[in-house]
MMTF fields as JSON, N, C-alpha, C and O atoms, coordinates in Angstrom:
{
  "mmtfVersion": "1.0.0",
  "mmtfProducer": "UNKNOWN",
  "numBonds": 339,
  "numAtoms": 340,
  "numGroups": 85,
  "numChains": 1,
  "numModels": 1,
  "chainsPerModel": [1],
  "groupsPerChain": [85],
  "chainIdList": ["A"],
  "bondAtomList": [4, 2, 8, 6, 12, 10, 16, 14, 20, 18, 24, 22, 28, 26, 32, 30, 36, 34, 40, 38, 44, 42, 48, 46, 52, 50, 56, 54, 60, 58, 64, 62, 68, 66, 72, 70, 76, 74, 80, 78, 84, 82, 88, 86, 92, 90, 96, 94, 100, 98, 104, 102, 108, 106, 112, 110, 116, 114, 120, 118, 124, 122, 128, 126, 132, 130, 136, 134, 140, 138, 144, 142, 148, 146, 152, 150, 156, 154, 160, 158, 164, 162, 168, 166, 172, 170, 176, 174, 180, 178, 184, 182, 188, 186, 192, 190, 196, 194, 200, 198, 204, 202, 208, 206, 212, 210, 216, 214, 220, 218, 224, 222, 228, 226, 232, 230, 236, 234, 240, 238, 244, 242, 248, 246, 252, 250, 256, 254, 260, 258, 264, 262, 268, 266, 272, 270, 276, 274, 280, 278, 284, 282, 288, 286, 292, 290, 296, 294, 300, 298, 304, 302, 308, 306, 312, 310, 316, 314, 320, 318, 324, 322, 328, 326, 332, 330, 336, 334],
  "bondOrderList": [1, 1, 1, 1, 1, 1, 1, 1, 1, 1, 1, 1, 1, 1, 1, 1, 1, 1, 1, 1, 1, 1, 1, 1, 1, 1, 1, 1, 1, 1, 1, 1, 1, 1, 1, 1, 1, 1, 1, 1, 1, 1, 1, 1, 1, 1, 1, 1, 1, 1, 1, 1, 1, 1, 1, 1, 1, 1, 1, 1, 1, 1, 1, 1, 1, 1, 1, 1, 1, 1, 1, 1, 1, 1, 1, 1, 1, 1, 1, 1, 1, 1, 1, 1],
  "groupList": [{"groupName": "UNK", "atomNameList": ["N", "CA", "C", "O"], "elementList": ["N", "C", "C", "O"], "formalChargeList": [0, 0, 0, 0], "bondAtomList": [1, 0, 2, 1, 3, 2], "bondOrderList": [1, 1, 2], "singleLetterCode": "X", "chemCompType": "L-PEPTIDE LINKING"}],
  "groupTypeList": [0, 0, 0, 0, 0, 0, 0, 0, 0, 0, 0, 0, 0, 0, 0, 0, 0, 0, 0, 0, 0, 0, 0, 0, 0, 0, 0, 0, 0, 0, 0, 0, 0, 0, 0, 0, 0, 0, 0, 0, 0, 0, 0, 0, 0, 0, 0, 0, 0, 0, 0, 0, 0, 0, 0, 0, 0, 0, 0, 0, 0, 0, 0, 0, 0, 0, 0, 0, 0, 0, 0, 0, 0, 0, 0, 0, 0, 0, 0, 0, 0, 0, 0, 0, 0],
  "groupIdList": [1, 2, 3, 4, 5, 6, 7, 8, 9, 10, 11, 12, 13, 14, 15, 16, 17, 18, 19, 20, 21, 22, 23, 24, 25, 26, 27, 28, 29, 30, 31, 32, 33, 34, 35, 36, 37, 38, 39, 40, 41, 42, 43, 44, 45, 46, 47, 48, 49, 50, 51, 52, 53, 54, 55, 56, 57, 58, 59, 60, 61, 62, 63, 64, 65, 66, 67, 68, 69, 70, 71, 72, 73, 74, 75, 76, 77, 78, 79, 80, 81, 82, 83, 84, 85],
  "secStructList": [7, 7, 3, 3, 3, 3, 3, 3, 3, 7, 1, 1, 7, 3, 3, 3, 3, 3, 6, 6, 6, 3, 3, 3, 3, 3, 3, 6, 6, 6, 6, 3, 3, 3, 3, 3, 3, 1, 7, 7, 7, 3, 3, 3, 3, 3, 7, 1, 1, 3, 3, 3, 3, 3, 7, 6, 6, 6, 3, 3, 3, 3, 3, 3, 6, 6, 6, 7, 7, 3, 3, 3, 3, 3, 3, 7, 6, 6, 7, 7, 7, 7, 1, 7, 7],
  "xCoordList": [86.252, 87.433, 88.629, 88.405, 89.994, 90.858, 91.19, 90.759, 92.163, 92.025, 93.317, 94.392, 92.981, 94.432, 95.124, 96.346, 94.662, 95.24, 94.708, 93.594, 95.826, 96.273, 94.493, 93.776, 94.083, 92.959, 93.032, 93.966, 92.336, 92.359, 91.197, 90.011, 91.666, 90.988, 90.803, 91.853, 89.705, 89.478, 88.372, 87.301, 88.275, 87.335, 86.37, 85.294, 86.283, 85.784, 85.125, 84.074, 85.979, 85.358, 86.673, 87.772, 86.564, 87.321, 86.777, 85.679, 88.154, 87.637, 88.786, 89.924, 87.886, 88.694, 88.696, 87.641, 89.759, 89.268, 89.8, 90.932, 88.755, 89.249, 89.622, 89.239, 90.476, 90.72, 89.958, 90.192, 88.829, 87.393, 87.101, 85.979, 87.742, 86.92, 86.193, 85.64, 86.158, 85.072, 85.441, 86.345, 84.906, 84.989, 83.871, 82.688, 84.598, 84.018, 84.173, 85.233, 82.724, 83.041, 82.306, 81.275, 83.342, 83.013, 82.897, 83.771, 82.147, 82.161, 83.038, 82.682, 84.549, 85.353, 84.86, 85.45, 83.928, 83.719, 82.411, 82.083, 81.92, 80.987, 81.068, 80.545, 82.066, 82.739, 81.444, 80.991, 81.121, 79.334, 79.694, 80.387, 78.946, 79.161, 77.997, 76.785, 78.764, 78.008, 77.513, 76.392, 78.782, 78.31, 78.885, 79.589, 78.937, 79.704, 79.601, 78.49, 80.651, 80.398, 81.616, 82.749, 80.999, 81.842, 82.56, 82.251, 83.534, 84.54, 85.634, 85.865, 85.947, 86.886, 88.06, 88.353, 88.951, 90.387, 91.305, 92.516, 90.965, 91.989, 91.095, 90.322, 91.576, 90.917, 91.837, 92.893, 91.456, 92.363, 92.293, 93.223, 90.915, 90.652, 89.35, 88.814, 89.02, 87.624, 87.596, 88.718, 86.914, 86.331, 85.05, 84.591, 84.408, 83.574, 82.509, 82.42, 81.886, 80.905, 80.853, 79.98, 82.065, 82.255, 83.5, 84.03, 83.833, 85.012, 84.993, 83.948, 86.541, 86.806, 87.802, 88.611, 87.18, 87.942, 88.277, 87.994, 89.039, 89.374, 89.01, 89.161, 88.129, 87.654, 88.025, 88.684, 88.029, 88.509, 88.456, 89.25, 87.921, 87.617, 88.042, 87.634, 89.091, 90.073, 89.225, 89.547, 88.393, 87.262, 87.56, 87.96, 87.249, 87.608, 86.255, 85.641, 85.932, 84.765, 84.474, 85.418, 83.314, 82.775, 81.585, 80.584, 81.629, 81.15, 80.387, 81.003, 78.921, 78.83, 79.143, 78.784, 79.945, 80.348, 79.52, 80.089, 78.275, 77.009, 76.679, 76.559, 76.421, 75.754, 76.457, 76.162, 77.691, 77.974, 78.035, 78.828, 76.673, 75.891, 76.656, 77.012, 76.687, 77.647, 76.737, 75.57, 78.199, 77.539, 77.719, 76.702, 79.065, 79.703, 80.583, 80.745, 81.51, 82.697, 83.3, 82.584, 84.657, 85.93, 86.573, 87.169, 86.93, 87.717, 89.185, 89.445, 90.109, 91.356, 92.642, 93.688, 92.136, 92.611, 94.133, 94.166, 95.112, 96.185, 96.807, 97.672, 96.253, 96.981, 97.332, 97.019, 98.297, 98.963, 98.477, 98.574, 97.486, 96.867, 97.797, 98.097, 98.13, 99.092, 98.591, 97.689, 99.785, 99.032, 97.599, 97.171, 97.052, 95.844, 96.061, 97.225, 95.717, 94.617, 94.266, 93.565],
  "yCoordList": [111.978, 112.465, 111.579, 110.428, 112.06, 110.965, 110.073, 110.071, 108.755, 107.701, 107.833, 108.044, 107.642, 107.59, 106.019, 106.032, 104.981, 103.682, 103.222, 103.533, 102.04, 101.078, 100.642, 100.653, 100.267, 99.441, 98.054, 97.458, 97.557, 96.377, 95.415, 95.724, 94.076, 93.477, 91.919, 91.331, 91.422, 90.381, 89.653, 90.048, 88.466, 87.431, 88.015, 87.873, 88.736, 89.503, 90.939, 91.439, 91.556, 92.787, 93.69, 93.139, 94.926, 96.102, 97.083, 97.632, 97.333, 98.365, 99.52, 99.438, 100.765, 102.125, 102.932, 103.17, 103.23, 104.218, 105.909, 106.315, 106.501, 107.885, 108.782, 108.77, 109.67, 110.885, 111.382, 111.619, 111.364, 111.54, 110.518, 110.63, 109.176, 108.51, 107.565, 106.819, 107.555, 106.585, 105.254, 105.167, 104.558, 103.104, 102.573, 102.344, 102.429, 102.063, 100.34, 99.716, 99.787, 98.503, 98.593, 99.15, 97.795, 98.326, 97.096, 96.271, 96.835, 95.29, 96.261, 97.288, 95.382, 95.533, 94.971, 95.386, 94.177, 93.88, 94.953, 95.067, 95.59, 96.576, 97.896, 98.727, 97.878, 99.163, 99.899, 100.836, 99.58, 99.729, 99.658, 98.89, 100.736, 100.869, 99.936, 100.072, 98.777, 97.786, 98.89, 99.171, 99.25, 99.88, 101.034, 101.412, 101.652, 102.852, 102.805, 102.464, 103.11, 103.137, 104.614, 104.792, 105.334, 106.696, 106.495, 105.45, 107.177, 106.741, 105.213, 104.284, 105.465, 104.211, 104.838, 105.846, 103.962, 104.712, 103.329, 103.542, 102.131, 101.312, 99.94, 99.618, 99.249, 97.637, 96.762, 96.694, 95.675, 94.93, 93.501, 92.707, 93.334, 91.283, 91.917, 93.026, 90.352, 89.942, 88.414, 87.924, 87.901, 86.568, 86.113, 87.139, 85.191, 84.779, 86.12, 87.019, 86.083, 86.747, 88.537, 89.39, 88.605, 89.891, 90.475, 89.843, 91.886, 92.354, 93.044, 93.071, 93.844, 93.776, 95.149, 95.14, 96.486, 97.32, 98.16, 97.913, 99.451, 100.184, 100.794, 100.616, 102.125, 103.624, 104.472, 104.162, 105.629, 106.504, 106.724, 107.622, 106.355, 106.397, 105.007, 104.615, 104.333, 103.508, 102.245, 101.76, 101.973, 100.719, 99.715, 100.023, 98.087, 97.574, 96.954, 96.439, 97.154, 96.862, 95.505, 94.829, 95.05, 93.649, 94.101, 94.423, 94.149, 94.738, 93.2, 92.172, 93.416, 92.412, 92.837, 93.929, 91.898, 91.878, 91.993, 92.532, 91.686, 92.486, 93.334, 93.681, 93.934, 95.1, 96.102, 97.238, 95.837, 96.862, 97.359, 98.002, 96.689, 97.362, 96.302, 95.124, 97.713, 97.182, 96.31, 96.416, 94.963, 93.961, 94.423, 94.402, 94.848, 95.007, 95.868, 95.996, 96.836, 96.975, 96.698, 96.197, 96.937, 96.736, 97.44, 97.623, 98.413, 99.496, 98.651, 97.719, 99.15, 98.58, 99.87, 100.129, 100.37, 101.661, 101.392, 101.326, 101.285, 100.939, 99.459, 98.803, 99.228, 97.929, 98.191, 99.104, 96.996, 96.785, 96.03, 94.832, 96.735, 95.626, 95.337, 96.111, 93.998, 93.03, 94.192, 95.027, 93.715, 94.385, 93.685, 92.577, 94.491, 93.798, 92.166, 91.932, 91.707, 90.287, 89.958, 88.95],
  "zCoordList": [85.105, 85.806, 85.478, 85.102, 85.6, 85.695, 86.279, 87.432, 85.849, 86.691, 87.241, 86.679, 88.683, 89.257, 89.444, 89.299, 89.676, 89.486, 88.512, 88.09, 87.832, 86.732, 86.765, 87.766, 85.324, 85.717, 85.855, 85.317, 86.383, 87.006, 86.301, 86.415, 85.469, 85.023, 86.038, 86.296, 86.479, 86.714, 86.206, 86.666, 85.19, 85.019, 84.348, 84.928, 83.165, 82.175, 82.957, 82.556, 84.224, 84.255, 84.388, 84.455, 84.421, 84.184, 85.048, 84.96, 86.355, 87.196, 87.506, 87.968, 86.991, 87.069, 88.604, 89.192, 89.037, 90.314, 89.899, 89.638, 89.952, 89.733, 90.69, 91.86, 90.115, 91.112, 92.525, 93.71, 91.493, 92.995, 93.579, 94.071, 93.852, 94.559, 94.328, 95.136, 92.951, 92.28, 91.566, 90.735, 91.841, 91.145, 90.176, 90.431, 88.929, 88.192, 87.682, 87.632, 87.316, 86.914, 85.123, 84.745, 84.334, 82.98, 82.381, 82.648, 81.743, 80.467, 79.355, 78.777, 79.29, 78.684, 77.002, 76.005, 76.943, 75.28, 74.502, 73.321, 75.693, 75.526, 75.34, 74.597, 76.432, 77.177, 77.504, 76.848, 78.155, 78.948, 80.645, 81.312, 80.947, 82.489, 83.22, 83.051, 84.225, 84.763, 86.318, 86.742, 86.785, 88.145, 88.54, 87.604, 89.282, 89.912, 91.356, 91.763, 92.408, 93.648, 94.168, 93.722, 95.046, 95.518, 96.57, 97.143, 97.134, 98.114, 98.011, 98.784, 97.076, 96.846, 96.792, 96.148, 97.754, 97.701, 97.414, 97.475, 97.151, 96.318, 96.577, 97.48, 95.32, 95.018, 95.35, 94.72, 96.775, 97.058, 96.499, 96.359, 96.192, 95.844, 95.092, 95.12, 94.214, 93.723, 94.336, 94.461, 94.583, 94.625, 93.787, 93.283, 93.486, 92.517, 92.725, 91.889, 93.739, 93.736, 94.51, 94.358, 95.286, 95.933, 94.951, 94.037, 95.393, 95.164, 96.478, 97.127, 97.097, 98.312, 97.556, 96.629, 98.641, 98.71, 99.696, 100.868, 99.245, 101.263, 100.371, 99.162, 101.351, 101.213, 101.611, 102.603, 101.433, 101.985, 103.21, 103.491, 104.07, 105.455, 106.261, 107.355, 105.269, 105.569, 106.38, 107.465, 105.779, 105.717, 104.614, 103.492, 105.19, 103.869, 103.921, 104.855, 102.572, 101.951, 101.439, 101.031, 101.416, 100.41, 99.719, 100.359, 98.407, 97.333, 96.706, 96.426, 96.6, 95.367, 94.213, 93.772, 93.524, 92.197, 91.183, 90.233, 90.939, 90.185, 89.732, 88.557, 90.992, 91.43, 91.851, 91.479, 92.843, 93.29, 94.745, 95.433, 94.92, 96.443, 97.406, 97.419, 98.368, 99.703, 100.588, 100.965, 100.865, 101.317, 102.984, 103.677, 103.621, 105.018, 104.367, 103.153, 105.904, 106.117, 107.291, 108.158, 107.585, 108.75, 108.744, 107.683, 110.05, 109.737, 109.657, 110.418, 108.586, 108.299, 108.673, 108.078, 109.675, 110.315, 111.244, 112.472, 110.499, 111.232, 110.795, 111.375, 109.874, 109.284, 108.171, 107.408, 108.047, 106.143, 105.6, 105.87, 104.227, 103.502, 102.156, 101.246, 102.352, 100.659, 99.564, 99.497, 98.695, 97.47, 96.798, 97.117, 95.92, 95.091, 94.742, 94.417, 94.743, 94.212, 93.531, 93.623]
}
């Protein structure tokens, strides 16, 4: 599908969010798909080992950076989150 935000490179990874929702994490020297996760509506931070996003259901997420698989969320329902990270 298409990507609706800029991609976003941090610390040798590459992450696409598409039209539908989806987040992709890509090895940019491979161009090999590391992960995929559904309901992503924007990428705010990475830290060493998480990445941190809001979903569509206006949750902010902690993602291991690995894998993928959701660590927690917080509903971020009525706040202003900074730009990306």
């Amino acid at each position: 599908t298409s990507i609706t935000h800029p991609p976003i490179a941090v610390d040798g990874a590459l992450y696409f969010i598409t039209e539908h929702g989806e987040m992709v994490r890509l090895d940019p020297r491979l161009g090999r798909q590391i992960w995929a996760a559904r309901g992503i509506k924007r990428f705010v931070a990475q830290s060493k080992d998480r990445v941190y996003v809001v979903d569509t259901a206006n949750r902010l997420q902690a993602r291991d950076a690995a894998t993928g698989l959701l660590i927690g969320a917080v509903s971020v329902a009525g706040f202003e989150l900074a730009s990306a990270n």
